[in-house]
C-alpha positions in Angstrom: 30.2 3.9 -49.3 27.1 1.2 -48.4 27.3 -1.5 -46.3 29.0 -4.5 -47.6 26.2 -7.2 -48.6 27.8 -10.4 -49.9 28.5 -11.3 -45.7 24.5 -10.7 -45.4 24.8 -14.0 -42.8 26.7 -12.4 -40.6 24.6 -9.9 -40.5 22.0 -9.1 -36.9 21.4 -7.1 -34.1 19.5 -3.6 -34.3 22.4 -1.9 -35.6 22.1 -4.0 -39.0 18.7 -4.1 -39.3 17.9 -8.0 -38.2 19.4 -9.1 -41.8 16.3 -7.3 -43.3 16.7 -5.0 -46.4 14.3 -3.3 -49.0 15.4 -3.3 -52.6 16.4 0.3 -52.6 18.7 -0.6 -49.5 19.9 -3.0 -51.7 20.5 -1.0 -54.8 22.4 1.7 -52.7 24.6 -1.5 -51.7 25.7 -1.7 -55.3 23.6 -5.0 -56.2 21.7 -4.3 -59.3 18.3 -6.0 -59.7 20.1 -8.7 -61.4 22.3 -9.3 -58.7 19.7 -9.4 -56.1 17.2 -11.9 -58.3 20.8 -14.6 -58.7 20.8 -14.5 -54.9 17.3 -15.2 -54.4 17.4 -18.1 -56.3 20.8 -19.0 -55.0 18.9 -18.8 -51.3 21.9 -16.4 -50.4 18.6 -13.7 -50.0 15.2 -14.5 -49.5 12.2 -12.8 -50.1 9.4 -11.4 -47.2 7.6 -9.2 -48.7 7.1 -7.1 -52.3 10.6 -5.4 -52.2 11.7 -6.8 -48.2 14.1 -9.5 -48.2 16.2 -11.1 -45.2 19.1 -13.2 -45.0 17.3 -15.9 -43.3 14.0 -17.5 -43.5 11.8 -20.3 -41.6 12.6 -20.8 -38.4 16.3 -19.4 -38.7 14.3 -15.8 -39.0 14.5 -13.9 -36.0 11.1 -12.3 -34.6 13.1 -8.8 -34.7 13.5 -9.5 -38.6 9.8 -10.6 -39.2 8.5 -7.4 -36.7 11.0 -5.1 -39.3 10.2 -6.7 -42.1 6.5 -6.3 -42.0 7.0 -2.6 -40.8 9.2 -1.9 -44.2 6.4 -3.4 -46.2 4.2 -0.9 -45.1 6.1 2.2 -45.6 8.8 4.4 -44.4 5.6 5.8 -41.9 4.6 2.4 -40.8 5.2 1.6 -37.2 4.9 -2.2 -34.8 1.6 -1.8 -32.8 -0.9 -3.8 -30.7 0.3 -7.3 -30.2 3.5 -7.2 -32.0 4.9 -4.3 -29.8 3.8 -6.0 -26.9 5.4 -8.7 -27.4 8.5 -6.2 -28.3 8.5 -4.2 -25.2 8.0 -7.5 -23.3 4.5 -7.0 -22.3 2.8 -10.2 -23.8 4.3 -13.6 -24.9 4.4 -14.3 -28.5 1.6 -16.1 -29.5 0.5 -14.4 -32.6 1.1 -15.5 -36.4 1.0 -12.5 -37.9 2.0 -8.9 -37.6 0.6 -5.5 -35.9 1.9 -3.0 -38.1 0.0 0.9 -38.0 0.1 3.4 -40.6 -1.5 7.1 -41.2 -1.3 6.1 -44.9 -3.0 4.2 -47.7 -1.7 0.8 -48.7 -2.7 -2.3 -49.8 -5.0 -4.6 -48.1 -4.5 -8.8 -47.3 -0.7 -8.5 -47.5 -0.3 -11.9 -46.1 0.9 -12.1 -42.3 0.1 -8.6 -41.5 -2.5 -7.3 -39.5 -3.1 -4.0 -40.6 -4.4 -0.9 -38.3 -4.7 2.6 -40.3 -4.7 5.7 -38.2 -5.2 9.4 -39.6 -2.2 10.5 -37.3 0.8 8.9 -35.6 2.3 11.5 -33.2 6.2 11.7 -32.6 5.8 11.0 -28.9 3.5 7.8 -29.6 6.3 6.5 -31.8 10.2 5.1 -30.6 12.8 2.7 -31.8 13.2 -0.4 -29.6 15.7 -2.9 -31.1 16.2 -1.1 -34.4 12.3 -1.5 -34.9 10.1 1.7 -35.5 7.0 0.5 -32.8 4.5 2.9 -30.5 5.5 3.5 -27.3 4.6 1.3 -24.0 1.3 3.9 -23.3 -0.1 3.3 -26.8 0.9 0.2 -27.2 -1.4 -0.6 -24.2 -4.0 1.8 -25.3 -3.9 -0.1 -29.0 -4.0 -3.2 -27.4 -7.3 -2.3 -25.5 -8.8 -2.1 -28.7 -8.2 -6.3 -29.8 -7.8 -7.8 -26.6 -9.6 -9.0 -23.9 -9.9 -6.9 -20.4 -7.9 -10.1 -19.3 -5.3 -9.7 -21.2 -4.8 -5.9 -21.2 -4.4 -6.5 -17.2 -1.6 -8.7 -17.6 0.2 -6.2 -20.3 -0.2 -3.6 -17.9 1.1 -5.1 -14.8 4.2 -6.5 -16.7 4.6 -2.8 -17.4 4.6 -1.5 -13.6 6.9 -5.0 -13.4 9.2 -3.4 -15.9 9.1 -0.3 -14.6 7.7 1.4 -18.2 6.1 4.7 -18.2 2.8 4.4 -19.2 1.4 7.9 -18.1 -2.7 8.4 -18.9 -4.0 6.2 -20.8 -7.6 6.9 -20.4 -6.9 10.3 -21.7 -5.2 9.4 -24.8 -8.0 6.2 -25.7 -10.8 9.2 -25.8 -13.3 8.0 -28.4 -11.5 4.8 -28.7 -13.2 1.2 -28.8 -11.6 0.3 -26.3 -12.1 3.1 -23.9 -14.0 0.9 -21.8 -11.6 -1.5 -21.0 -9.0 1.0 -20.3 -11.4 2.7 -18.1 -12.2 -0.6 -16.1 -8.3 -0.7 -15.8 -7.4 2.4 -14.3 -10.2 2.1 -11.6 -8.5 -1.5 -10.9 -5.0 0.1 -10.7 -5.7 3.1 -9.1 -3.9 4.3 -5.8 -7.6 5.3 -3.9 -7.0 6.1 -0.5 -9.1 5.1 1.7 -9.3 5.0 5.5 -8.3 1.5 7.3 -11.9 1.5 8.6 -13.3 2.4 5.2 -11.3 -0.4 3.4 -12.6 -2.8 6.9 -16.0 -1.6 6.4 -16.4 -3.2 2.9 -14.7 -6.0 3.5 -17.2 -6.4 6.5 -19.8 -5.8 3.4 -18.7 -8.1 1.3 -18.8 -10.7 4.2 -22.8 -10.2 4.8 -23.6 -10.2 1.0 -22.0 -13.2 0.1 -23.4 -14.9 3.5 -19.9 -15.4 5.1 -19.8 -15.6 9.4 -18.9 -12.2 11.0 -15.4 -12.1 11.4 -13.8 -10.7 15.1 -12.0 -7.4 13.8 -8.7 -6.0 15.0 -8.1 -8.6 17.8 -4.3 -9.4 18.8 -3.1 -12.8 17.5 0.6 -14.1 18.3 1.3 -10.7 19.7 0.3 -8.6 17.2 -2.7 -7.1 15.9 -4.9 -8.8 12.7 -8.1 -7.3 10.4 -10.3 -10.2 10.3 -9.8 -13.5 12.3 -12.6 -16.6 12.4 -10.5 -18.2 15.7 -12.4 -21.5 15.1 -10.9 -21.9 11.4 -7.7 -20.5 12.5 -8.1 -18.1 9.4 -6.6 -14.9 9.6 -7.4 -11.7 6.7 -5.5 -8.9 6.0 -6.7 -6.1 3.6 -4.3 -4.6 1.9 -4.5 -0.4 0.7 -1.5 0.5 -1.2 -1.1 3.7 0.0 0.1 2.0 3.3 1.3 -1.3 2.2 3.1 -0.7 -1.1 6.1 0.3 0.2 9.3 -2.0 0.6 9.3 -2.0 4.1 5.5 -2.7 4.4 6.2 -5.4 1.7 9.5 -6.8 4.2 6.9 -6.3 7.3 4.0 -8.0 6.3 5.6 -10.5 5.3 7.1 -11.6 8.4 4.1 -10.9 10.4 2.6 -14.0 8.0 5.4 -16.2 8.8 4.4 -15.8 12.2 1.0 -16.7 11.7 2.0 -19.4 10.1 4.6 -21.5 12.3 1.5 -21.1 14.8 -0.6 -22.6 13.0 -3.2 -20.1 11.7 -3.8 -19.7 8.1 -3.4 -16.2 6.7 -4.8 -14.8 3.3 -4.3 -11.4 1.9 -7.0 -8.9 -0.3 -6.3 -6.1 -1.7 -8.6 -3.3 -2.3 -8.8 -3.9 -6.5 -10.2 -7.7 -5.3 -12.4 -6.3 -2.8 -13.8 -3.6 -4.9 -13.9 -5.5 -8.5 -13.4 -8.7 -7.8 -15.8 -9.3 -4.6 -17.1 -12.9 -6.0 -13.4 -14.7 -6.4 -12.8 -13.2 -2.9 -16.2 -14.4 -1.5 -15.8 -18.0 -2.7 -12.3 -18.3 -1.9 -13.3 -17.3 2.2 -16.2 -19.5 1.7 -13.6 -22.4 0.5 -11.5 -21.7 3.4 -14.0 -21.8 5.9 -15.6 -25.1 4.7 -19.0 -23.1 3.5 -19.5 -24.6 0.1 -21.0 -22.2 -3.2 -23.0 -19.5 -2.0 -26.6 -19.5 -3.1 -28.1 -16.5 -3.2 -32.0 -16.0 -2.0 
């Protein structure tokens, strides 16, 4: 027996579909087309798309029901991509008026509100349910995303990923020949885990210092009993650089962080870089030391 549709208000939550139907859904309900036109124009039902309706509209329509609804539109292959499923997996904030929705097959073009992407292929392990909502996984979400986004904004996506602990596996391997390849390149090199020597990781800080015209700083010299990377005494500035490998781990996290309290009730002023600033970033880290130590913009010869 089908589901029961005259208490279609009461109606939400992934296991009944967001109050989101197609007309066969409907018909296997036991409403005939009849039926379903009298409740459209009774505003019991209201249409979304060419044979999607929901049981609310305007701002009473849930995102979960405008993400499904576009999705049924498109066909029973049709999956939330880019944007939307960021949004879904809570990746991005909602920002967007209209939909991602990808498909492997042919449909129409301008349906209004949807942002269509056609692929040749969408492979089982790219695709999962999340809320009742057919959507590409968190990895090709983020590799869709590189495609329509700024490097900016694919950074934030992806550390609210490591934030959410989501698997997001290679992603330069699956965005081969992809537009965005480029971006998702630039983002692995910023997240990944190189190991390098303290010295090595001192040494281009040390770099960085003489290119951008910044004062020698004294290097590994004890300050309130403990031992510092970089200190300018007469600006009471202390730098740490950061490598992952050695301070990603809770109690490096729990350590460091007391060694800059320290610093602090001393009065020094302590600042942290990691490698990914040093490395990618060098000018933001450049004027930020040159801030601190009262140097003004750097001008380069």
């Amino acid at each position: 027996m089908g589901p029961r549709v005259f208490g279609m208000r009461t109606w939400e939550g992934p296991d009944h579909r967001w109050g989101v139907f197609t007309r066969a859904e409907l018909r296997a309900a036991g409403l005939s087309d009849g039926a379903i036109a009298r409740r459209l124009q009774g505003g019991t039902l209201h249409r979304m798309y060419r044979n999607v309706y929901s049981v609310a509209h305007g701002a009473l329509l849930r995102p979960e029901a405008r993400w499904l609804g576009a999705v049924l539109a498109c066909g029973d292959d049709a999956v939330l991509s880019h944007c939307s499923a960021a949004v879904l997996w809570g990746l991005l904030e909602d920002r967007w008026s209209f939909v991602d929705v990808t498909t492997p097959r042919r449909c129409r073009k301008g349906t209004e509100g949807i942002r269509l992407h056609r692929t040749r292929r969408l492979e089982p392990v790219d695709v999962v349910v999340v809320r009742g909502i057919p959507a590409t996984t968190v990895e090709r979400t983020l590799v869709d995303l590189a495609d329509v986004v700024p490097l900016r904004v694919l950074r934030r996506a992806a550390r609210q990923a490591e934030v959410l602990r989501l698997p997001t596996g290679s992603l330069r391997k699956k965005a081969h020949g992809r537009r965005g390849a480029p971006s998702l390149s630039a983002l692995a090199l910023q997240r990944a885990d190189v190991v390098l020597t303290r010295s090595q990781l001192e040494s281009r800080f040390l770099r960085l210092c003489r290119r951008f015209g910044i004062p020698r700083p004294d290097r590994n010299v004890g300050i309130e009993g403990k031992e510092r990377d970089f200190v300018w005494r007469g600006a009471r500035l202390v730098v740490e650089v950061d490598g992952h490998a050695t301070h990603g781990t809770r109690f490096a996290f729990e350590d460091d962080r007391a060694r800059d309290v320290a610093l602090v009730r001393a009065g020094w002023r302590v600042v942290r870089f990691t490698h990914a600033q040093i490395a990618f970033n060098a000018a933001d880290v450049a004027a930020a030391l040159r801030d601190l130590l009262g140097l003004g913009p750097f001008v380069s010869a």
